[in-house]
N, C-alpha and C positions, 0 to 999 in steps of 0.2 A: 358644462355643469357648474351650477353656483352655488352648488351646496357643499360642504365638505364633512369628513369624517367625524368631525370636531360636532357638528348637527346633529347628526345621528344619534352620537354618543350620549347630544343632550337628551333630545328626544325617547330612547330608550330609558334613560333614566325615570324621565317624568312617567313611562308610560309603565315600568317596573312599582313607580314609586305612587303613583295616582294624586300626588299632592307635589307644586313646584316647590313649596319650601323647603319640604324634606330631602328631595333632588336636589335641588342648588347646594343644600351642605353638606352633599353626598360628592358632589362636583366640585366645589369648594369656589364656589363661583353667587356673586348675587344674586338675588332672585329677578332683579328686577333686567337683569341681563338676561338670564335663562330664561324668559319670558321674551324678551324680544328676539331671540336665534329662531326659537321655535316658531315664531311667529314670519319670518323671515322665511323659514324651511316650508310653511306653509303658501307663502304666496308665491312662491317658486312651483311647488308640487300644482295651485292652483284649486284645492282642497284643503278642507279644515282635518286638522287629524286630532284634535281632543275638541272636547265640547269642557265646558268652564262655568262653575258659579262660584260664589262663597262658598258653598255646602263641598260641592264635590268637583273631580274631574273626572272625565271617561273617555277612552277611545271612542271614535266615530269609525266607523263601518271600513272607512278609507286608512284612518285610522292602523285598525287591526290588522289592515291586507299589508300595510307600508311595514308596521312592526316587524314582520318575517322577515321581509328581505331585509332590511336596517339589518337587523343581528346576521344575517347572513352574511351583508355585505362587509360588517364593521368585526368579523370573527375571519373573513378569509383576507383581508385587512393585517390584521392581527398575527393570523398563520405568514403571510408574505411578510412581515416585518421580521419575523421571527426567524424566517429560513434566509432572510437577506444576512441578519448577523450572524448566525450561524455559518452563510457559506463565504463571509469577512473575515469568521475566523478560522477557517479553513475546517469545519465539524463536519461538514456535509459538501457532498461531490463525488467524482470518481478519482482512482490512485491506478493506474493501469501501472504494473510491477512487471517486470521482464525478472527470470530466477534461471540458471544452470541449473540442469539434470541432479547434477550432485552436491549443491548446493544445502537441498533440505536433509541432506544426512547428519552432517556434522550439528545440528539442534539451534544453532543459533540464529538463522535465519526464521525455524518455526517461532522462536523466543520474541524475536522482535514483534513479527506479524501479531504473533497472539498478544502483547502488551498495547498496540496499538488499536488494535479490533477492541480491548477491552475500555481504553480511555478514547475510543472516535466510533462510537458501535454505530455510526450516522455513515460514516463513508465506505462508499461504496468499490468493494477492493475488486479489481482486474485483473486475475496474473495468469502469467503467460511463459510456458518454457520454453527460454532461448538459448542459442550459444552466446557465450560472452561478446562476440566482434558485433552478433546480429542486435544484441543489447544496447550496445555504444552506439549502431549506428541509426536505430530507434531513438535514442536520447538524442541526438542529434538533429533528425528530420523532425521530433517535436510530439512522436509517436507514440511516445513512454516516457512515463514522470521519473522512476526509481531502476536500479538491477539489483541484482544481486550476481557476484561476476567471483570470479578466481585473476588473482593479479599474478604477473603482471600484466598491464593495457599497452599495447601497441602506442596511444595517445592517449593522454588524462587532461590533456590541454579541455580550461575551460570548463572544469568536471570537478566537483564536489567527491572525496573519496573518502570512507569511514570506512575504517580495515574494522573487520568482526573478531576473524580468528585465525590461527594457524593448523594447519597440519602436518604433520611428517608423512612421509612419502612411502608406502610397501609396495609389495609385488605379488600380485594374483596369480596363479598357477594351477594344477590339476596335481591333483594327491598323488597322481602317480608320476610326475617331473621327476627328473635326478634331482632337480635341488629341491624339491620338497622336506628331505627328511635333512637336511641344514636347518637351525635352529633361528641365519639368520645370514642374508646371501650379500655378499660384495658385488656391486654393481657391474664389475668387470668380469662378471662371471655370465654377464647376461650379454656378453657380445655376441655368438654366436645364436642368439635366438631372436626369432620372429615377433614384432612385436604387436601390439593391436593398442590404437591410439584414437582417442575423440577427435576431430574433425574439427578445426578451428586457425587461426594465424601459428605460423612456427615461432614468433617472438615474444607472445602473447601468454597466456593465461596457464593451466597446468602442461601444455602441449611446449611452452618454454620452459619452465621447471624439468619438464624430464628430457629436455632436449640438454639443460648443461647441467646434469646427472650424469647422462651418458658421455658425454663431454669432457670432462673430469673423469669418466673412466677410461678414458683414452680410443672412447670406440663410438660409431656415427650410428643408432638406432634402424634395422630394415624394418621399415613398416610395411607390416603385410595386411591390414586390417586397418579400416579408417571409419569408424564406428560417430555416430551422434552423439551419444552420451556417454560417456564413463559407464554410467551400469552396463551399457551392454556387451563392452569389451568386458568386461571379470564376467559375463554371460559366454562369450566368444573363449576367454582364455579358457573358461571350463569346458567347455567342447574340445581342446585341445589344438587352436588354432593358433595358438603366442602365447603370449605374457604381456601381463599389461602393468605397468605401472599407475597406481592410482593415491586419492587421500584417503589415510588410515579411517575415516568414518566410513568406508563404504566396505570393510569390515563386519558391516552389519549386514553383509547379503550374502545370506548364507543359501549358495547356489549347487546343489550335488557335490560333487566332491573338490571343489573348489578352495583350495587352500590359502594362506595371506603369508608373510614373510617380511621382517624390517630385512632395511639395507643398511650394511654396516657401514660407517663411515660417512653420510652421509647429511649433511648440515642444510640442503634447499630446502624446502618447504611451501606448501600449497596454502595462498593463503586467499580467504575468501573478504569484499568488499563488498561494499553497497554505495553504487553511486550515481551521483543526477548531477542534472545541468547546473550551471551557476551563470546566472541568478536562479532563485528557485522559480518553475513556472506556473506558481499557484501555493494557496497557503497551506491548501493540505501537503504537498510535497513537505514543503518545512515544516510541517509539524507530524509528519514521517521521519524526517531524518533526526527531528531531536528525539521524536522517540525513539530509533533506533540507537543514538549517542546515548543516552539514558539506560536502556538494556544493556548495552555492552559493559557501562561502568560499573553495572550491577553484577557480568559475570568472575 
């Protein structure tokens, strides 16, 4: 090809403009150059695409068919320049998000998503509910850009981590448990019961948290129940198969008779993070995570 964009551009001008002079100062270019491009652009093409006097100029038949495709060619031109910076600077692309079960309860994971949908409404979001270790080891294999995870992480090695928020810890129960009508139960009162626990590392994520809860209560957790999600053990304890320990937002599932309970004395806490590889691997990741830095300072 020996003609370039820069042709085109002329070309449409004149043939917008039907007069070179008016074009050339519309281009900001000589006339007497914009008369030699286009002249150029024609012994290439091997047809004349204006006809020329004093009086006037006009497209030629060849002309008029060339005119279509030029703005075609020189507008999808234009759309590719446009999507190249945009996806420079990370506005456009995919974000595939890895989130825990009960992660969207506590509000500040929906806070982030929705602040960033509103300033990238170009990127195209992926999310996916995982367990925290299946999260990590996505981020890892290259899988998944972002998590949203409960700490602590088995390894954080290598891993960008923005803590969001905290929770305190209660205990889901059935309205009709002896310790229901307690206003507010000591952890050492839960040794002797069955418990129902999410499914994930013991050193890890809320499944560590209520491991040195009960730990500090002097008593080792029997799990009778090893559930996927959090929701579904406060699902299970309401059937009356355990008690579950979970974060106070999920409070909000209000399941038959299904009760909630603090624990006295107790200072761990469930704390929820979002995190990705470092380096980031792609510009929208980083312009995820500062959105999210950005929402958190604002909660």
């Amino acid at each position: 090809m020996n003609f370039d964009l820069r042709q085109l551009r002329y070309f449409i001008a004149v043939a917008d403009e039907l007069h070179f002079g008016r074009a050339a100062a519309q281009l900001h270019i000589v006339q007497p150059a914009l008369s030699m491009q286009i002249k150029a652009l024609e012994r290439h093409l091997g047809a004349e695409l204006l006809t020329r006097s004093r009086q006037y100029v006009a497209l030629t038949e060849v002309g008029t068919t060339f005119l279509r495709e030029a703005r075609r060619a020189v507008s999808q031109a234009e759309h590719a320049e446009a999507v190249g910076r945009m996806a420079a600077a990370g506005r456009i692309g995919p974000l595939r998000v890895g989130y825990l079960g009960s992660a969207p309860f506590s509000g500040v994971m929906s806070r982030v998503i929705s602040r960033f949908v509103r300033d990238f409404p170009e990127v195209e979001l992926r999310l996916e509910e995982l367990a925290t270790h299946e999260q990590v080891q996505r981020l890892r294999d290259g899988a998944l850009d972002v998590g949203f995870v409960r700490l602590p992480l088995a390894s954080a090695a290598g891993m960008d981590v923005v803590r969001l928020a905290q929770e305190q810890i209660i205990v889901a129960l059935p309205s009709a448990h002896r310790l229901a009508r307690e206003t507010a139960i000591a952890p050492a009162a839960l040794r002797d019961e069955r418990f129902i626990m999410a499914a994930g590392q013991a050193d890890a994520g809320l499944a560590r948290v209520i491991w040195r809860i009960c730990e500090k209560a002097g008593f080792t957790p029997v799990v009778a129940q090893t559930v996927a999600q959090v929701a579904t053990a406060v699902a299970l304890a309401e059937a009356g198969l355990g008690v579950a320990l979970v974060p106070e937002s999920l409070a909000a599932m209000r399941i038959g008779t299904i009760t909630y309970r603090h624990l006295l004395g107790v200072d761990e806490v469930s704390e929820i993070a979002m995190v990705a590889m470092t380096p980031h691997r792609s510009r929208v990741t980083a312009n995820f995570i500062r959105t999210t830095i950005i929402a958190v300072s604002k909660l």
